[in-house]
KEFIFI-179946 format. One record per residue (C-alpha): x negated, z negated, y negated. Coordinates in steps of 0.25 Angstrom, whole numbers, plus 2048, in hexadecimal, padded with zeros to 3 digits. Each point is the difference from the previous one (the first is absolute). Layout:
N
<pt X="X" Z="Z" Y="Y"/>
...
// end
This chain:
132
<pt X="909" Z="577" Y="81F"/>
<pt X="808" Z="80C" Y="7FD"/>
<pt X="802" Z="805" Y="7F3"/>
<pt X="80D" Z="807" Y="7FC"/>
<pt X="802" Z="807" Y="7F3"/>
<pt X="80E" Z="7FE" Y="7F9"/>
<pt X="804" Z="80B" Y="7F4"/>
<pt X="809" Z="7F9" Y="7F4"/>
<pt X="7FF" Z="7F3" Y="808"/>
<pt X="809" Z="7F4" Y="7FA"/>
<pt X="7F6" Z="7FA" Y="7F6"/>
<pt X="7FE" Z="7F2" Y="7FE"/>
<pt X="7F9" Z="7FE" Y="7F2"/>
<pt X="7FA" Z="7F5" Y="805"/>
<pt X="7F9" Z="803" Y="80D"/>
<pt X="7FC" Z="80E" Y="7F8"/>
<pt X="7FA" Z="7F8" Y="7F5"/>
<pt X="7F7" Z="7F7" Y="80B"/>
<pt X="7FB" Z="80D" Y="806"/>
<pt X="7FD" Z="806" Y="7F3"/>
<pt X="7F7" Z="7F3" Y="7FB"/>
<pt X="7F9" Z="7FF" Y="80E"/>
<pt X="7FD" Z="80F" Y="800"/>
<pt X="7FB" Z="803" Y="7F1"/>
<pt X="7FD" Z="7EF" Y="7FD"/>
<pt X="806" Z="7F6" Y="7F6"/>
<pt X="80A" Z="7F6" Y="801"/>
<pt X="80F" Z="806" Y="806"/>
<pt X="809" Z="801" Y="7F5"/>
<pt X="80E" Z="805" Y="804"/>
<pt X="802" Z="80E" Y="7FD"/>
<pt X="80F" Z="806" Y="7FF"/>
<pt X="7FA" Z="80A" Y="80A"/>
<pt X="80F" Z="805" Y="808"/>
<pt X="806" Z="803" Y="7F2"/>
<pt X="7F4" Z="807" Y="7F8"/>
<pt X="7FF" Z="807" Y="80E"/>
<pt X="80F" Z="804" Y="801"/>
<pt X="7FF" Z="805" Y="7F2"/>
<pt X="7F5" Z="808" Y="7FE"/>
<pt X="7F7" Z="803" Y="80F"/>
<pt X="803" Z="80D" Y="808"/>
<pt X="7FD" Z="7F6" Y="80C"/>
<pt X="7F9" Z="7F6" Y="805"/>
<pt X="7FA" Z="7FC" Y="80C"/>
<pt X="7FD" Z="7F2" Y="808"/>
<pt X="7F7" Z="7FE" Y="80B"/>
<pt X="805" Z="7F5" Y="809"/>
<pt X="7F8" Z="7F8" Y="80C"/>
<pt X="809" Z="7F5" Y="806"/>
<pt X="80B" Z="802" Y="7F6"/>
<pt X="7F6" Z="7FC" Y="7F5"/>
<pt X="7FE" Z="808" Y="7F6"/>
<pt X="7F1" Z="804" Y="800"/>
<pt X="7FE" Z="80E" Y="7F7"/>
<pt X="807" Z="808" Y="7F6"/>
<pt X="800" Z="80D" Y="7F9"/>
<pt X="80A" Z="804" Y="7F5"/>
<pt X="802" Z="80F" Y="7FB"/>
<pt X="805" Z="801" Y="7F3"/>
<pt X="804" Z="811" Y="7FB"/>
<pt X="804" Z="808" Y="7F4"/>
<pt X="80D" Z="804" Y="806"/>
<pt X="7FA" Z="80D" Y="804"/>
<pt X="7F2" Z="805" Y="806"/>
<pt X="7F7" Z="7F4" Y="7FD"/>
<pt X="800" Z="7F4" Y="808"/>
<pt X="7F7" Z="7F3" Y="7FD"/>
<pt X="7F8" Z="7F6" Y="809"/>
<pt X="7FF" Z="7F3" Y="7FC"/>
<pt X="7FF" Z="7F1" Y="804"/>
<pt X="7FA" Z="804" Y="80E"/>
<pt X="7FE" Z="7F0" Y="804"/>
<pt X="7FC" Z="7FB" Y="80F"/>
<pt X="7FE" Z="7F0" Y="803"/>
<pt X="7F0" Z="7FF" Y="800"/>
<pt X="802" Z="7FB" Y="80E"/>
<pt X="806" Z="80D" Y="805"/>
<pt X="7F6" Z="807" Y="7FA"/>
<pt X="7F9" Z="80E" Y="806"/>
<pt X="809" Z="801" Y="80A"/>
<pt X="803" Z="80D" Y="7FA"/>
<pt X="810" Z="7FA" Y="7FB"/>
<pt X="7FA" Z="804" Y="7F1"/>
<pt X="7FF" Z="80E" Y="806"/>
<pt X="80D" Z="802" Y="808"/>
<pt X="808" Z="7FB" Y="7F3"/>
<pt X="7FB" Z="80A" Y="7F6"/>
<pt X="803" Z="80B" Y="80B"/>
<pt X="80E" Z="7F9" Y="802"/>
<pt X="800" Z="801" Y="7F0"/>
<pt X="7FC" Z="80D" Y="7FF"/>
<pt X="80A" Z="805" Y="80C"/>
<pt X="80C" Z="7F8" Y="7F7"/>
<pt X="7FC" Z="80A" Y="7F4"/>
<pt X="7FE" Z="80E" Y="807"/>
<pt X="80F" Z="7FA" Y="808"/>
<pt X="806" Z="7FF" Y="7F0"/>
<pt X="7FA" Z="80F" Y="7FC"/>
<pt X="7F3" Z="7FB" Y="7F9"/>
<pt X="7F5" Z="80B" Y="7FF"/>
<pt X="7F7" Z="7F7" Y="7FB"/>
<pt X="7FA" Z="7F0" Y="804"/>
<pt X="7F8" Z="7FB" Y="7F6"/>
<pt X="7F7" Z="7F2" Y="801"/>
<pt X="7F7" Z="7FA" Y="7F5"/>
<pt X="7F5" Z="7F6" Y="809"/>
<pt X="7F5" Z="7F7" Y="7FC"/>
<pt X="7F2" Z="807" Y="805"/>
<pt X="800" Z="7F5" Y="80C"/>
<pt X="80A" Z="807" Y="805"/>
<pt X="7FB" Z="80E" Y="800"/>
<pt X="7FE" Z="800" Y="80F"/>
<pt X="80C" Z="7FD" Y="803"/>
<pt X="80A" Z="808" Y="7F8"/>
<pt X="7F8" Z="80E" Y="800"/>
<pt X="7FA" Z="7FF" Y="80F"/>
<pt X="80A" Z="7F7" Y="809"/>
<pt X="80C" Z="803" Y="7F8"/>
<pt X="7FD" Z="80F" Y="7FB"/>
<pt X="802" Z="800" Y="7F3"/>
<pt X="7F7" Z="809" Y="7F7"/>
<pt X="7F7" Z="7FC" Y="7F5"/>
<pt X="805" Z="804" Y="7F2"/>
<pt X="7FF" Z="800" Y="7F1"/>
<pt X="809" Z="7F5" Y="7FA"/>
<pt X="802" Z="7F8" Y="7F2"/>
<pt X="802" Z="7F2" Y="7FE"/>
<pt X="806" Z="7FA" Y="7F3"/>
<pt X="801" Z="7F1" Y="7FE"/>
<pt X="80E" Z="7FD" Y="7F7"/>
<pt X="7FE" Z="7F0" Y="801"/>
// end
């Protein structure tokens, strides 16, 4: 199957939503995913397979130099078929195309692998603070 990556694809809350739930679990709750991402996300991208939407990747920024991975999701059944990977370099080539200097990720340990040797990024300090 090929696999084509589509920038600031026209979102469907709920086929977005389904992704999501089958990629980090939990039961699909419909997300207003193409306004929160109109609104606030520098970009996003969509990995599509058949014209199904199998991954995503959203960058959110600070206006400026600072860009931010998050919600990088692919469907467990297209998984390590290196779609996860060619997203976040999609991600990271829609950022340094808007002016950012830097792209930031937060990751669980699981996924050290995969950010800091298949996708390059480069281990660092960082904080986390819970506000609920």
């Amino acid at each position: 199957m090929s696999i084509e990556l589509v920038a600031r694809f026209a979102v469907d809350d709920q086929q977005l939503s389904a992704l999501h739930a089958l990629a980090f679990g939990g039961e699909p709750v419909v997300q207003p995913w193409a306004e929160r991402l109109e609104r606030w996300a520098l970009s996003w991208v969509g990995a599509f397979g058949n014209d199904q939407l199998i991954g995503f990747v959203q960058v959110c920024w600070d206006g400026g130099a600072h860009a931010f991975v998050l919600d990088t999701a692919v469907d467990p059944e297209y998984g390590r078929q290196g779609i996860g990977k060619r997203l976040v370099l999609a991600a990271a080539e829609e950022a340094r195309a808007a002016g950012c200097e830097w792209l930031h990720v937060d990751f669980e340990p699981h996924l050290t692998a995969f950010y800091l040797e298949a996708c390059g990024f480069r281990p660092t300090d960082a904080g986390l603070l819970k506000l609920r």
